[in-house]
LUMPA-388586 format. One record per atom (N, C-alpha, C): residue number from 1; residue in three letters; atom name; x, y, z. Coordinates in steps of 0.1 Angstrom, whole numbers, padded with zeros to 4 digits. Atoms other than C-alpha are relative to their C-alpha. Example, Ala and Ser with C-alpha at 12.3 -4.5 7.8 and 13.67 -1.06 7.14 Angstrom:
<recs>
REC_num_residu_atome_east_north_up
REC_1_ala_N_0009_-0012_0000
REC_1_ala_CA_0123_-0045_0078
REC_1_ala_C_0009_0012_0000
REC_2_ser_N_-0009_-0011_0000
REC_2_ser_CA_0137_-0011_0071
REC_2_ser_C_-0008_0011_0008
</recs>
This chain:
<recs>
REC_num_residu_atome_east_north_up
REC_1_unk_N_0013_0000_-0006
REC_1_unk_CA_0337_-0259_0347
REC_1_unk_C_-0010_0003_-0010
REC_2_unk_N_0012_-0004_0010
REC_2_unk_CA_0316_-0242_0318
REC_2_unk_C_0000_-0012_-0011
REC_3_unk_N_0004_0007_0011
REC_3_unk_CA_0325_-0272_0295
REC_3_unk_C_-0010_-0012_0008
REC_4_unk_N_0013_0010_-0010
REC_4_unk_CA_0306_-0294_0323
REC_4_unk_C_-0013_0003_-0005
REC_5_unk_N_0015_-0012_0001
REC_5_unk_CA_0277_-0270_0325
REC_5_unk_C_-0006_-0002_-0014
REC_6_unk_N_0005_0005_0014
REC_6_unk_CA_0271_-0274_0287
REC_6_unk_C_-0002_-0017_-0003
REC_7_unk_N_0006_0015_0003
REC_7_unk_CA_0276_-0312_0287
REC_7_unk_C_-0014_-0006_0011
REC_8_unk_N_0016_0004_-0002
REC_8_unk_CA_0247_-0313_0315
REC_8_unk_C_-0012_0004_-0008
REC_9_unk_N_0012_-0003_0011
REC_9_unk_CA_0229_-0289_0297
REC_9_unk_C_-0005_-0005_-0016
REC_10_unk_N_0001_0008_0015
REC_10_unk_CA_0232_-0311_0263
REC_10_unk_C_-0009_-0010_0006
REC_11_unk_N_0007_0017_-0005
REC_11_unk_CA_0224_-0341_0284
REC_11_unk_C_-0016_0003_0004
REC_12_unk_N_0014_-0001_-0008
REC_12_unk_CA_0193_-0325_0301
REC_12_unk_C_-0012_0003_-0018
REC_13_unk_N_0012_-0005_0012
REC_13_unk_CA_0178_-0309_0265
REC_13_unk_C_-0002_-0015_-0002
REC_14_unk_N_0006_0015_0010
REC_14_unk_CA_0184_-0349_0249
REC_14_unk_C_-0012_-0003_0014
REC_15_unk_N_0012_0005_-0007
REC_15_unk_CA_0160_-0361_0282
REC_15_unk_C_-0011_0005_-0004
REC_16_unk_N_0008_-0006_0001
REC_16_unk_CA_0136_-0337_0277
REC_16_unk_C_-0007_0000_-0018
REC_17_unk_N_0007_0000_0012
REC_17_unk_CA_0133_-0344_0241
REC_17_unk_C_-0002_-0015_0000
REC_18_unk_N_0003_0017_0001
REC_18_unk_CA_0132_-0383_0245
REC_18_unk_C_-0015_0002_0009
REC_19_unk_N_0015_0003_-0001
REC_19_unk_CA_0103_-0379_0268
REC_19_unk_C_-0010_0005_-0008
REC_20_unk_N_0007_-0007_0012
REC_20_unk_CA_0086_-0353_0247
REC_20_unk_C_-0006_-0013_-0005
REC_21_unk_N_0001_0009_0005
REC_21_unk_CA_0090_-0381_0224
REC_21_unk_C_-0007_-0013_0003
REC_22_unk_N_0009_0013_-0010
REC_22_unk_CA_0078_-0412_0245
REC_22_unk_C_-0013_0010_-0003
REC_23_unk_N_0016_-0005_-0005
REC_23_unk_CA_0047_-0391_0255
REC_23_unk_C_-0006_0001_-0011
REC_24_unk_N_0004_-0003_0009
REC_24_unk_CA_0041_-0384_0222
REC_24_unk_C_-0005_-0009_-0010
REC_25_unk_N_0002_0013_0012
REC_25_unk_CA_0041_-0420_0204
REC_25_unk_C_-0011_-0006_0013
REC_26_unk_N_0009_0007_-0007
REC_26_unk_CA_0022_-0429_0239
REC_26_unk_C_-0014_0003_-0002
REC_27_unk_N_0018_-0006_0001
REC_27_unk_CA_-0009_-0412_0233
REC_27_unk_C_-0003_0000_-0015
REC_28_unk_N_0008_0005_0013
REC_28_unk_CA_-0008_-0416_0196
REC_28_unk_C_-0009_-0012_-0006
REC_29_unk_N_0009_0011_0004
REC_29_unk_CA_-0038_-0440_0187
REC_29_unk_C_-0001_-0009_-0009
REC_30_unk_N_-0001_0009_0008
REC_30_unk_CA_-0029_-0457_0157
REC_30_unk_C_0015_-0006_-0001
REC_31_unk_N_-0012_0008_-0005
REC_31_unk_CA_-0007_-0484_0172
REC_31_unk_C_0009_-0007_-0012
REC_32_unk_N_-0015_0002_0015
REC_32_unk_CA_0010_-0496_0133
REC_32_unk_C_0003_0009_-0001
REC_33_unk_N_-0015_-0008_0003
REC_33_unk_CA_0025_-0464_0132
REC_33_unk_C_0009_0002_0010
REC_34_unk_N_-0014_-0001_-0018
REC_34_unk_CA_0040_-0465_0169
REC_34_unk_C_0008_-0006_-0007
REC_35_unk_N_-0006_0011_0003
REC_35_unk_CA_0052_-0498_0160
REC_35_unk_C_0011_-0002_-0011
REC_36_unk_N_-0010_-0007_0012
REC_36_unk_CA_0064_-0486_0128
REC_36_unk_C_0012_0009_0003
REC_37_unk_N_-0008_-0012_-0007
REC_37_unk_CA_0082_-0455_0141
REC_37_unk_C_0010_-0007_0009
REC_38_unk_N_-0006_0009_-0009
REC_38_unk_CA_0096_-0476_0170
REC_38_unk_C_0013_-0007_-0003
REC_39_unk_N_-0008_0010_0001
REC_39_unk_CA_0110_-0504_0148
REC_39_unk_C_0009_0010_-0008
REC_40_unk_N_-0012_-0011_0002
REC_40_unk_CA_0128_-0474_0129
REC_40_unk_C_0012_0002_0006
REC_41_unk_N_-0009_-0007_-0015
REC_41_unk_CA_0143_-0460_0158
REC_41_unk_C_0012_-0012_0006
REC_42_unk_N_-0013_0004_-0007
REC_42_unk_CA_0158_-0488_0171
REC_42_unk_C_0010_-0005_-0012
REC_43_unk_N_-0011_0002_0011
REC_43_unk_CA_0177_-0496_0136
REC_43_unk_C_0008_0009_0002
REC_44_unk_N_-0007_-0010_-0005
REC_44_unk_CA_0192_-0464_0148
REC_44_unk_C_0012_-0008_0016
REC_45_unk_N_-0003_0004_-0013
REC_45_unk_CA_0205_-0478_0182
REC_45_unk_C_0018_-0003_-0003
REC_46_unk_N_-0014_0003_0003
REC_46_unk_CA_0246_-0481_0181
REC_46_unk_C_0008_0004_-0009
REC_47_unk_N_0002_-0006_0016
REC_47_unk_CA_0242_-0462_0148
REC_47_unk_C_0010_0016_0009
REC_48_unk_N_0000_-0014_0000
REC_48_unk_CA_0266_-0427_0148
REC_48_unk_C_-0015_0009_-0002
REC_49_unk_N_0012_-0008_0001
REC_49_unk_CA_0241_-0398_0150
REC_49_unk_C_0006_0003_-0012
REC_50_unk_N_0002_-0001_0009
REC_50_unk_CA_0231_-0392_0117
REC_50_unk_C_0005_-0007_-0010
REC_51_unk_N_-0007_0009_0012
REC_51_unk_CA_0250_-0419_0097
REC_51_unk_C_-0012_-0005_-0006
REC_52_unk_N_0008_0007_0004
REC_52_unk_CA_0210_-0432_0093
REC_52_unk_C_-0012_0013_-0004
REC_53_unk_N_0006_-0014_-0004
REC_53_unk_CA_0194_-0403_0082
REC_53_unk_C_-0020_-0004_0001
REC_54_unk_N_0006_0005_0002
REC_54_unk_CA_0163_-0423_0076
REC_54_unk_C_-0009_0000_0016
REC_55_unk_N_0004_0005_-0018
REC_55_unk_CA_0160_-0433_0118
REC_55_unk_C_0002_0017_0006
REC_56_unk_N_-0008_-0009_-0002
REC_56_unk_CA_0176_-0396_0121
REC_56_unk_C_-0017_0010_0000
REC_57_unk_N_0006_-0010_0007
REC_57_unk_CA_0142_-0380_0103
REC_57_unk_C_-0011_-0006_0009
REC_58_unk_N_0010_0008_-0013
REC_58_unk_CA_0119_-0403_0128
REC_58_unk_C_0001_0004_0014
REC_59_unk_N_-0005_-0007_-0011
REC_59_unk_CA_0134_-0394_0155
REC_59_unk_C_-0002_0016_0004
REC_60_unk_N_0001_-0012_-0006
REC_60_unk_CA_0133_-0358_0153
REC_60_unk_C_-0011_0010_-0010
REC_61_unk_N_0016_-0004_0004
REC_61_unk_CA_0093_-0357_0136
REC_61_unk_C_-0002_0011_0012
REC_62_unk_N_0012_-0006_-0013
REC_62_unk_CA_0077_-0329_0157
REC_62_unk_C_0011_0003_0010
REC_63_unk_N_-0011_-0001_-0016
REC_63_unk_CA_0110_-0320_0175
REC_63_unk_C_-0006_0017_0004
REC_64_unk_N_0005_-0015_-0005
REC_64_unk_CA_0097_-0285_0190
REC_64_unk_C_0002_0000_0019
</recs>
């Protein structure tokens, strides 16, 4: 039961840092770096975590 409890609570922190995230590229105003950032990210997509450290370092800009 406590290894549950930890894999929700993993699952709930990553939500909470993806929106973070969204909200964060949505209100940023200079739309070539969204776009930029963006097309990063999804080079990531299917990618082990961290095998791209490049998508890895974009991804977790401003993680707080």
């Amino acid at each position: 039961m406590e290894e549950r409890s930890k894999t929700e609570s993993r699952q709930s922190d990553i939500a909470k840092f993806v929106k973070r995230k969204l909200m964060s590229l949505q209100s940023n105003p200079n739309e070539a770096a969204v776009r930029a950032i963006l097309a990063k990210m999804r080079r990531g997509v299917g990618e082990q975590p961290g095998c791209n450290t490049g998508t890895l370092g974009h991804a977790l800009y401003r993680f707080a």
